[in-house]
Biopython code that builds the backbone (N, CA, C, O; Angstrom):
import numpy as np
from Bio.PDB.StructureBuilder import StructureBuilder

atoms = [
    (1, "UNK", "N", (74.767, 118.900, 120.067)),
    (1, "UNK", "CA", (76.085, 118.907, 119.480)),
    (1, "UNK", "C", (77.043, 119.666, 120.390)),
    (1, "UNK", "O", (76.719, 120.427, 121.302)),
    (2, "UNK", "N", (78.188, 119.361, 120.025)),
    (2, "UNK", "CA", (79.179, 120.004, 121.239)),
    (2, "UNK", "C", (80.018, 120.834, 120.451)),
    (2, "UNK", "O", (80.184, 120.712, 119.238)),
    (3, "UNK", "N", (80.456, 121.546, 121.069)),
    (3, "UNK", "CA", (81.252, 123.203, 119.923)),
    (3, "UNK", "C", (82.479, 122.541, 119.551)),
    (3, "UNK", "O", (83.359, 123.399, 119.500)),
    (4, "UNK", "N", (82.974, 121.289, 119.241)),
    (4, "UNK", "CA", (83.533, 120.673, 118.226)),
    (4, "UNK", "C", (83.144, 120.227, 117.279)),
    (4, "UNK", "O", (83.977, 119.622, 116.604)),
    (5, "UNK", "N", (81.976, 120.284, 116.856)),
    (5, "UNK", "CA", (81.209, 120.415, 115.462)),
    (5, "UNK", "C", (81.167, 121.145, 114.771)),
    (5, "UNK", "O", (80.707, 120.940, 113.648)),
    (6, "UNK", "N", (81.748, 122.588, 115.262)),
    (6, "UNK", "CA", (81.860, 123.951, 114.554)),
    (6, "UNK", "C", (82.972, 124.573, 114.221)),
    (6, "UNK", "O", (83.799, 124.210, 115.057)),
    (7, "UNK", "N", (83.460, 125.290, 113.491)),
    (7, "UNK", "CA", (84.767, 126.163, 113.506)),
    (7, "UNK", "C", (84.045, 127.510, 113.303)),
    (7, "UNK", "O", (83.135, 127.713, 112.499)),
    (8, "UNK", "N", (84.557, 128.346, 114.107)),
    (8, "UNK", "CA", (83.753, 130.045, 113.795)),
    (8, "UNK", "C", (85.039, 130.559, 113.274)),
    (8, "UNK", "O", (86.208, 130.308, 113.567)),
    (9, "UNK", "N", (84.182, 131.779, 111.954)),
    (9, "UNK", "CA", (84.835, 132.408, 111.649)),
    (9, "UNK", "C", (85.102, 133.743, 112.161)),
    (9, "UNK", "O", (84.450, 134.022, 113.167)),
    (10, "UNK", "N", (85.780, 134.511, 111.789)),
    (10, "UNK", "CA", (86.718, 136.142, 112.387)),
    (10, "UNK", "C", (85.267, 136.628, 112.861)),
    (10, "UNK", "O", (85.009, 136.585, 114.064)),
    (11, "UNK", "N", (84.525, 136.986, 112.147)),
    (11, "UNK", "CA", (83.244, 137.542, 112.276)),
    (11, "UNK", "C", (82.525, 136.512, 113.246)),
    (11, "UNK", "O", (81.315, 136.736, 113.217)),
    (12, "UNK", "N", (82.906, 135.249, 114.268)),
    (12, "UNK", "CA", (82.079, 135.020, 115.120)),
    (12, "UNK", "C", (81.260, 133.810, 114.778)),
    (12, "UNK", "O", (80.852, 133.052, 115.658)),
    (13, "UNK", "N", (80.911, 133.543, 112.937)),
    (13, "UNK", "CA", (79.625, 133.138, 111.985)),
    (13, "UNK", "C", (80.194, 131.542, 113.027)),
    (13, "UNK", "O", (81.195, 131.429, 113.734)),
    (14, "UNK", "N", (79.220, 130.631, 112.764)),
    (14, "UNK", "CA", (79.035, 129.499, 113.715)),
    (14, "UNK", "C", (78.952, 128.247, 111.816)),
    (14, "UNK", "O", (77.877, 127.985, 111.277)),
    (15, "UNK", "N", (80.352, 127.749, 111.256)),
    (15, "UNK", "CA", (80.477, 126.672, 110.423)),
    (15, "UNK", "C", (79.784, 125.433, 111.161)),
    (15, "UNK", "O", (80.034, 125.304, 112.359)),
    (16, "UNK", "N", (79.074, 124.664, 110.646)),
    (16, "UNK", "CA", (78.986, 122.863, 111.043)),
    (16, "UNK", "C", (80.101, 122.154, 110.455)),
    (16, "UNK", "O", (80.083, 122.034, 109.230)),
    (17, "UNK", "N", (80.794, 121.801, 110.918)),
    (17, "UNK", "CA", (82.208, 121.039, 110.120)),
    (17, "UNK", "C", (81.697, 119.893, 109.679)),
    (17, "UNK", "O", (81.795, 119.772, 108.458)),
    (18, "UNK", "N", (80.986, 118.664, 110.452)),
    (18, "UNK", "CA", (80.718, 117.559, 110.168)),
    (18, "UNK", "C", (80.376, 117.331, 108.278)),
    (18, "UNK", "O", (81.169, 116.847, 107.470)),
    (19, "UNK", "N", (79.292, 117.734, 108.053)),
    (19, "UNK", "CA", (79.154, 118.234, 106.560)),
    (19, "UNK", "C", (80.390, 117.777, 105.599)),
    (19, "UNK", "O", (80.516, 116.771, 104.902)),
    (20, "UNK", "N", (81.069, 118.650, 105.774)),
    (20, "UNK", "CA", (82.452, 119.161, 105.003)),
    (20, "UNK", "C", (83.319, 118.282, 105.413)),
    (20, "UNK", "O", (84.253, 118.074, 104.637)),
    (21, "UNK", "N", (83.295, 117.449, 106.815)),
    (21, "UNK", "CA", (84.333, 116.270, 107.128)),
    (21, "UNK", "C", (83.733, 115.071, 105.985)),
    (21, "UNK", "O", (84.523, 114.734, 105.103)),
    (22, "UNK", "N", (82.501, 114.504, 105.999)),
    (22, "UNK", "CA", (81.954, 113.855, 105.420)),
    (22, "UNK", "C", (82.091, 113.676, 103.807)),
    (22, "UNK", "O", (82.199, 112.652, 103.132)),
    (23, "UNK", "N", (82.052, 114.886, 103.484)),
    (23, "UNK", "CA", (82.046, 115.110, 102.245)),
    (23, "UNK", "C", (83.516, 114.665, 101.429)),
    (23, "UNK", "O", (83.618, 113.903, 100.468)),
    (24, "UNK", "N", (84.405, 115.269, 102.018)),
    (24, "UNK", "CA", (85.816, 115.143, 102.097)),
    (24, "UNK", "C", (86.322, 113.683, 102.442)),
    (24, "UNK", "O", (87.303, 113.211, 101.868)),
    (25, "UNK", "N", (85.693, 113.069, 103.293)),
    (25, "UNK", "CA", (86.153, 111.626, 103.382)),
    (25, "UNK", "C", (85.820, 111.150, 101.986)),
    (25, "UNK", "O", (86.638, 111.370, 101.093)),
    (26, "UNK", "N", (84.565, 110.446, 101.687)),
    (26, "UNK", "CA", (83.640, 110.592, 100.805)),
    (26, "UNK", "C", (84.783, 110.623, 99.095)),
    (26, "UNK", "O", (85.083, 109.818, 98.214)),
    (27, "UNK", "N", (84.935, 111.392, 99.274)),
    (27, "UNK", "CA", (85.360, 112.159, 98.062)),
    (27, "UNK", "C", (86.975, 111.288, 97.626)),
    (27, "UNK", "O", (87.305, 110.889, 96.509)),
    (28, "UNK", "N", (87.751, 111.189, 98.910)),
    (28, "UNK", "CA", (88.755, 110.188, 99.497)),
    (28, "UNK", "C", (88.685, 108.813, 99.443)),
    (28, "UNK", "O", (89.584, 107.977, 99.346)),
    (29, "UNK", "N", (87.988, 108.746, 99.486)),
    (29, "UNK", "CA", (87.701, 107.191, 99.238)),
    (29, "UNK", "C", (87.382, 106.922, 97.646)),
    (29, "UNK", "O", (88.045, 106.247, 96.858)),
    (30, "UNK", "N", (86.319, 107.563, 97.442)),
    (30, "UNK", "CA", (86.012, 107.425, 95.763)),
    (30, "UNK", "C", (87.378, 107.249, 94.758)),
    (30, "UNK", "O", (87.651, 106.493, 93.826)),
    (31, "UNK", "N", (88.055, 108.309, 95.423)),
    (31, "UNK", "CA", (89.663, 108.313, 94.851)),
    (31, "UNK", "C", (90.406, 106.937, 94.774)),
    (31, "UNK", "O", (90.769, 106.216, 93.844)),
    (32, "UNK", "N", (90.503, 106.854, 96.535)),
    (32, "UNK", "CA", (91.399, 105.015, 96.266)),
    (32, "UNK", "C", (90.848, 103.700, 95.402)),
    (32, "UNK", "O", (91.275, 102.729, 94.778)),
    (33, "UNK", "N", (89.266, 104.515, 95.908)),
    (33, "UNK", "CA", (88.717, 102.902, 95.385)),
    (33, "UNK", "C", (88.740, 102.911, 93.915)),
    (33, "UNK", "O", (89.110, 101.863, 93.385)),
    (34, "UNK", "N", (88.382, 103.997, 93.079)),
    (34, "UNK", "CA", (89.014, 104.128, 91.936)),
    (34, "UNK", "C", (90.101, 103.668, 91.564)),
    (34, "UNK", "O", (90.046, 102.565, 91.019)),
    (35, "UNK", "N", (91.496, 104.344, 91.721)),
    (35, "UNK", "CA", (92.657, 103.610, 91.776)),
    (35, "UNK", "C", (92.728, 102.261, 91.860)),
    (35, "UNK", "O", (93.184, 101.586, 90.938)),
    (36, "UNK", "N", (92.412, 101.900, 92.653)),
    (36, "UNK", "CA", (92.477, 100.842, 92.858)),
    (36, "UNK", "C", (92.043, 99.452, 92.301)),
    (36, "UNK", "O", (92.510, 98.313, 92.277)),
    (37, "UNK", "N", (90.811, 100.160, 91.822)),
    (37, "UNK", "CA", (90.226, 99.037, 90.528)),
    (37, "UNK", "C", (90.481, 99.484, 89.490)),
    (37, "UNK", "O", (90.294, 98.658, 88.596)),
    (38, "UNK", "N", (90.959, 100.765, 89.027)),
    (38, "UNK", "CA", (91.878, 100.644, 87.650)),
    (38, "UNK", "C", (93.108, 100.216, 87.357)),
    (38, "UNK", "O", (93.632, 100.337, 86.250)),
    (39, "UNK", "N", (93.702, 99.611, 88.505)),
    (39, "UNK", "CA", (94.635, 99.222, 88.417)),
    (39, "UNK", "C", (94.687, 97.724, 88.898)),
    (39, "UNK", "O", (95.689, 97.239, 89.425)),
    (40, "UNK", "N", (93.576, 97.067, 88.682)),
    (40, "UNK", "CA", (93.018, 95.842, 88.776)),
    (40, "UNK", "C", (93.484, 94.900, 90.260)),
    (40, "UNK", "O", (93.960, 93.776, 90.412)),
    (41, "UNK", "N", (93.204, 95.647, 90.904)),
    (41, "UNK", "CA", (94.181, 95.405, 92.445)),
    (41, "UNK", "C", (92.786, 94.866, 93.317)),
    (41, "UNK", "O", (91.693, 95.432, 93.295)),
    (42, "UNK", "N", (93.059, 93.872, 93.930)),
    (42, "UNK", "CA", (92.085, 93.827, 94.757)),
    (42, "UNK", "C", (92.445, 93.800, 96.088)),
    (42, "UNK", "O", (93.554, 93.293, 96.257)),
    (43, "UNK", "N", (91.696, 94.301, 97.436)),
    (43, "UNK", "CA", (91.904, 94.396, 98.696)),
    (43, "UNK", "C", (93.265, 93.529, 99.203)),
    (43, "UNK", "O", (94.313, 93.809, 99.786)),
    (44, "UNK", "N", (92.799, 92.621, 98.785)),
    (44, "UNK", "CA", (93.764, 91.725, 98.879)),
    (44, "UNK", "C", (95.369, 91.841, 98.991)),
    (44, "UNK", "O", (96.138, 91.462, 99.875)),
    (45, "UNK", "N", (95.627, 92.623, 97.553)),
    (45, "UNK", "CA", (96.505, 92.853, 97.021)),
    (45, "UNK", "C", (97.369, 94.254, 97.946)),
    (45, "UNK", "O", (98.498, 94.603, 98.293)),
    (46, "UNK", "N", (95.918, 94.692, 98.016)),
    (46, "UNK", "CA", (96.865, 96.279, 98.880)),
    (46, "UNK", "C", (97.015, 95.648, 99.612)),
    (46, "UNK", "O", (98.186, 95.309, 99.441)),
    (47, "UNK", "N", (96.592, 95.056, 100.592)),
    (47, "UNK", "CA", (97.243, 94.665, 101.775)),
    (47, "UNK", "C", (98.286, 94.022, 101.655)),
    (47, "UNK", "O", (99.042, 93.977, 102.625)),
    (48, "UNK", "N", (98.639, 93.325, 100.414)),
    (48, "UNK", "CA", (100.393, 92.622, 100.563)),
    (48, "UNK", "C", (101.359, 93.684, 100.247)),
    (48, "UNK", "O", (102.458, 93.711, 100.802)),
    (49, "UNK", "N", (101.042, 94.451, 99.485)),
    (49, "UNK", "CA", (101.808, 95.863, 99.591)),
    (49, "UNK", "C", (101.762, 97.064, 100.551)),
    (49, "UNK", "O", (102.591, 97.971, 100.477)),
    (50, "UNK", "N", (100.895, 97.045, 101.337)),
    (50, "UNK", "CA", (100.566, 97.981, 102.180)),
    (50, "UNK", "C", (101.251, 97.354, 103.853)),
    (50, "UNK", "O", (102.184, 97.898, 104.445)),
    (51, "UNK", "N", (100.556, 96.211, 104.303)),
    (51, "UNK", "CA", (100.580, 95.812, 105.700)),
    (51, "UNK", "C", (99.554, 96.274, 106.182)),
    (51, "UNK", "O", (99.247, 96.047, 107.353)),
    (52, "UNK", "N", (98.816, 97.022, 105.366)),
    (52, "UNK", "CA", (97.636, 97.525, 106.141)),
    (52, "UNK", "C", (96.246, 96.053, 106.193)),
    (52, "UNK", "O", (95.560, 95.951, 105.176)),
    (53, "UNK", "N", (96.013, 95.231, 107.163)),
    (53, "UNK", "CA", (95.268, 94.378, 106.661)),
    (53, "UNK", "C", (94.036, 94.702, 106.119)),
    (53, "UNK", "O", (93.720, 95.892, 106.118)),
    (54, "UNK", "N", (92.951, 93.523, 105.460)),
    (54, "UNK", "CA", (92.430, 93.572, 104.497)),
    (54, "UNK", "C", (90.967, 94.397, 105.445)),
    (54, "UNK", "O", (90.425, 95.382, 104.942)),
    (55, "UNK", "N", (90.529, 93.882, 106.688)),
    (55, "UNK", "CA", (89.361, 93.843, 106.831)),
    (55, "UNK", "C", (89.140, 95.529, 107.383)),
    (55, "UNK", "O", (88.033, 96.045, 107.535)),
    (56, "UNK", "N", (91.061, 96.527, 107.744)),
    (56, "UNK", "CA", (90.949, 97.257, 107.469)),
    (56, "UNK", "C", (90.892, 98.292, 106.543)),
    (56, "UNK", "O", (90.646, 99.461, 106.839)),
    (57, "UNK", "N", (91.185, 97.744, 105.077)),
    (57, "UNK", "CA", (91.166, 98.422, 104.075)),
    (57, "UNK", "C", (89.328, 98.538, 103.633)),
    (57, "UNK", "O", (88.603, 99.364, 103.078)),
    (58, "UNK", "N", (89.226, 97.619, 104.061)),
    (58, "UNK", "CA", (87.283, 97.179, 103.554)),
    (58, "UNK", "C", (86.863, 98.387, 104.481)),
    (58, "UNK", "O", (86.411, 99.383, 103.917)),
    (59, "UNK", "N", (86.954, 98.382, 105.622)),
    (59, "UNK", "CA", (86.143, 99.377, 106.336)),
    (59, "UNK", "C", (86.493, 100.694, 106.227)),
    (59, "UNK", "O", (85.713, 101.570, 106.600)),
    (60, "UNK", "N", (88.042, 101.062, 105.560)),
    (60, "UNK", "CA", (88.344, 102.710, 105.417)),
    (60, "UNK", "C", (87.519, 102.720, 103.680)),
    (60, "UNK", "O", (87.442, 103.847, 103.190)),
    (61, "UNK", "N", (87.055, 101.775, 102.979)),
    (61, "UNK", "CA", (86.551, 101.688, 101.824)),
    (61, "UNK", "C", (85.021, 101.978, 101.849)),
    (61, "UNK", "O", (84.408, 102.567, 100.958)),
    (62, "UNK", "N", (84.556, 101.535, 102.867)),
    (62, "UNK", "CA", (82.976, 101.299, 103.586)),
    (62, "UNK", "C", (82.649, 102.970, 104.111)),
    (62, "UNK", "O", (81.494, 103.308, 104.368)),
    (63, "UNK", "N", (83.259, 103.476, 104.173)),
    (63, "UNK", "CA", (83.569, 104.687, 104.795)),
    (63, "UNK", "C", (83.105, 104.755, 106.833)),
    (63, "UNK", "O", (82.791, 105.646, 107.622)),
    (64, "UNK", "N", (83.331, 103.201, 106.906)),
    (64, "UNK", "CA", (83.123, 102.829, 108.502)),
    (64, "UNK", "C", (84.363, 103.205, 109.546)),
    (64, "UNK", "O", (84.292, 103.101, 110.770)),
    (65, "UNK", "N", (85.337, 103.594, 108.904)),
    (65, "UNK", "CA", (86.656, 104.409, 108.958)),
    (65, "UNK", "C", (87.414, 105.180, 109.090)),
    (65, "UNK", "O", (88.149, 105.068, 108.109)),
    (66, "UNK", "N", (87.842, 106.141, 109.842)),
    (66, "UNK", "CA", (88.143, 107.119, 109.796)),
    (66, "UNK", "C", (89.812, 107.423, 109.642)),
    (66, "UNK", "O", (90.514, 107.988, 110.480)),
    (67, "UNK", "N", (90.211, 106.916, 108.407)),
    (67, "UNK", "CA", (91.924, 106.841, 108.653)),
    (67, "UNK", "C", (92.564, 107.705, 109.043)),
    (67, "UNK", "O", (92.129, 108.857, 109.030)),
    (68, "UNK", "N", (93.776, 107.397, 109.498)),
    (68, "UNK", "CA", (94.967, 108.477, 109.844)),
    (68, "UNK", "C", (95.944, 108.666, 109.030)),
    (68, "UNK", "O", (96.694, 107.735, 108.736)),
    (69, "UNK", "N", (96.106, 109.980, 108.498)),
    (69, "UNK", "CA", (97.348, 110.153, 107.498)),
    (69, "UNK", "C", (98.274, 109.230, 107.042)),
    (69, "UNK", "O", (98.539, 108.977, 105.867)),
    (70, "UNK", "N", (98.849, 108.643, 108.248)),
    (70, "UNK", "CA", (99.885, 107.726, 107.921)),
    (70, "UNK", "C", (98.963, 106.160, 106.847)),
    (70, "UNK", "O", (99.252, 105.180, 106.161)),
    (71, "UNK", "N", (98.028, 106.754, 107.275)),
    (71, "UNK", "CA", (97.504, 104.857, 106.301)),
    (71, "UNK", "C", (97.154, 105.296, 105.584)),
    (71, "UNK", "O", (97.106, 104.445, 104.696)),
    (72, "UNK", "N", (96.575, 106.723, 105.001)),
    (72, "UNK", "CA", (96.768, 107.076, 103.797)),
    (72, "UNK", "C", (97.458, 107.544, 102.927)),
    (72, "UNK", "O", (97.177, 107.727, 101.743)),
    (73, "UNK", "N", (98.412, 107.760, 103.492)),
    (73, "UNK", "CA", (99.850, 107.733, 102.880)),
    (73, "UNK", "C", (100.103, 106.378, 101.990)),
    (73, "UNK", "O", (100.118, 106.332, 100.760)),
    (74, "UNK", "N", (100.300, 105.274, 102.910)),
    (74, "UNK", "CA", (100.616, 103.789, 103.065)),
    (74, "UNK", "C", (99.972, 103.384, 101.468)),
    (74, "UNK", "O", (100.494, 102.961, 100.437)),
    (75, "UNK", "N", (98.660, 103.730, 101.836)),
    (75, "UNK", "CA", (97.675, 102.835, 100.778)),
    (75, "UNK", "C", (97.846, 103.704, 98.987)),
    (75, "UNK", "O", (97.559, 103.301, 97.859)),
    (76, "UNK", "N", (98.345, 104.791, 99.415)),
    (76, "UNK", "CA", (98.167, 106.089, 98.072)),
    (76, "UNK", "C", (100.071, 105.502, 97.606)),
    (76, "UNK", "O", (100.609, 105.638, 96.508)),
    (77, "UNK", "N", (100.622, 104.933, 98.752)),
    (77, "UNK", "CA", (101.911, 104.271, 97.637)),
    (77, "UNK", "C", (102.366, 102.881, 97.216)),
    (77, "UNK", "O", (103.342, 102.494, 96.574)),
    (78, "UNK", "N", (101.228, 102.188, 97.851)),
    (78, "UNK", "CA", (100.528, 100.620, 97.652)),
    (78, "UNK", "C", (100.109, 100.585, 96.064)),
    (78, "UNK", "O", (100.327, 99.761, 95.176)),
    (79, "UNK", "N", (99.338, 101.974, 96.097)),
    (79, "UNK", "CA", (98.837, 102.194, 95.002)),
    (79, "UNK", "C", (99.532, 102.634, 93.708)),
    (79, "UNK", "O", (99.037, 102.712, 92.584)),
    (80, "UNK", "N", (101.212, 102.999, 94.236)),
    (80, "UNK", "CA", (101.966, 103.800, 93.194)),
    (80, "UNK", "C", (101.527, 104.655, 92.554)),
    (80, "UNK", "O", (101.366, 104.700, 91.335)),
    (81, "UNK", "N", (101.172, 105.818, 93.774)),
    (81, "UNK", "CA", (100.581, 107.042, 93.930)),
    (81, "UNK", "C", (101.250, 107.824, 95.103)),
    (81, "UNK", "O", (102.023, 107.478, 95.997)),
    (82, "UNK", "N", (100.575, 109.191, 94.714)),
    (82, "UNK", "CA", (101.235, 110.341, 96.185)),
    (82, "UNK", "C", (99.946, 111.005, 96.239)),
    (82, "UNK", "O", (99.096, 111.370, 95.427)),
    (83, "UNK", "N", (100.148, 111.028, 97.714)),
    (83, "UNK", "CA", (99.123, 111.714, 98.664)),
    (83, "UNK", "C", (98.931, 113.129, 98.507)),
    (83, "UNK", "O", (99.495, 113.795, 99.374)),
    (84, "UNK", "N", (98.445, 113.616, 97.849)),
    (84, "UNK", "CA", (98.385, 115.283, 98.043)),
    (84, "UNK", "C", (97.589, 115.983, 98.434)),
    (84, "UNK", "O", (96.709, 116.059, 97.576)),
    (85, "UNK", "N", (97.358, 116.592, 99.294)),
    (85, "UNK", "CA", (96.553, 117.552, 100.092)),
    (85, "UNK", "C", (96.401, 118.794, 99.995)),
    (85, "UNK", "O", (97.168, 119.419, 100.728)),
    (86, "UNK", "N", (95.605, 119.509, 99.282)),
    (86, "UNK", "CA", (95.378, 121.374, 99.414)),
    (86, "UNK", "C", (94.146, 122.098, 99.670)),
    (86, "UNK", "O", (93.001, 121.923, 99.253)),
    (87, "UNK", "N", (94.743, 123.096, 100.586)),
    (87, "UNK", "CA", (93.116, 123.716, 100.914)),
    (87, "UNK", "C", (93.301, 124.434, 99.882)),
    (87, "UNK", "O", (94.150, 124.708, 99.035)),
    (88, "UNK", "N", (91.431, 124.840, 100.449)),
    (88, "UNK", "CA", (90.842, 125.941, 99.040)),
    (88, "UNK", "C", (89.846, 126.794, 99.876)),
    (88, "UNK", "O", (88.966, 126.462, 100.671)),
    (89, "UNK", "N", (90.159, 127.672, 99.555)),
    (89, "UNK", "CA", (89.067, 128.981, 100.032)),
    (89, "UNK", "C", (87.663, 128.368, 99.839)),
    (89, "UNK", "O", (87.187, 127.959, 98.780)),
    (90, "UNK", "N", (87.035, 128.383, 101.175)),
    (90, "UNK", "CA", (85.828, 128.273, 101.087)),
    (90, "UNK", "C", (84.773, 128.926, 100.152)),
    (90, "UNK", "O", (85.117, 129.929, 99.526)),
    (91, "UNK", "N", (83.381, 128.385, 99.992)),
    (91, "UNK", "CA", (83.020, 129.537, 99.236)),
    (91, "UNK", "C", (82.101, 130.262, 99.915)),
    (91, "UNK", "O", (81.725, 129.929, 101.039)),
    (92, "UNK", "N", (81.722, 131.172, 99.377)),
    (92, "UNK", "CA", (80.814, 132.113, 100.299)),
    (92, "UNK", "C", (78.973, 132.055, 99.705)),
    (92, "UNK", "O", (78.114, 132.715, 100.290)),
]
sb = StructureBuilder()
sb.init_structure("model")
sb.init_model(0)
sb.init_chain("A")
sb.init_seg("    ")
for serial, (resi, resn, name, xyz) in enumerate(atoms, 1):
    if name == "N":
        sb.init_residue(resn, " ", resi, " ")
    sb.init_atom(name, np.array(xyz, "f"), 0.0, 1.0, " ", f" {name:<3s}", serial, name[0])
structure = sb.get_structure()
């Protein structure tokens, strides 16, 4: 692994980020795809509201994906939704 897999803390301690990236995608997705079928929308559909095409909505869904803010922005107001983002103190 290469020391971009890690974030150290004050004290030096050696985090694995990957984990916690994963998890967090993961967690992101469960969200849209939720939305998204409660609101009886299919791929399809975001993409006529989005521009984001379909076979990329399937793969940020697949979690084969790694989106960029801006398309999750895109898709969270496709969805007639807002994007919100907050950290949280790790736990110990």
């Amino acid at each position: 692994m290469s020391d971009m897999d890690y974030i150290y803390t004050v004290d030096n301690e050696e985090i694995l980020i990957e984990p916690i990236q994963r998890s967090t995608r993961n967690n992101i997705i469960r969200q849209y795809v939720s939305c998204r079928k409660k609101k009886k929308m299919t791929q399809e559909d975001l993409f006529k509201r989005t521009g984001i095409s379909r076979p990329n909505i399937a793969r940020f869904e697949s979690g084969k994906y790694n989106p960029s803010l801006e398309m999750m922005v895109r898709i969270a107001a496709g969805l007639d939704m807002q994007l919100d983002i907050n950290l949280q103190a790790m736990q110990e």
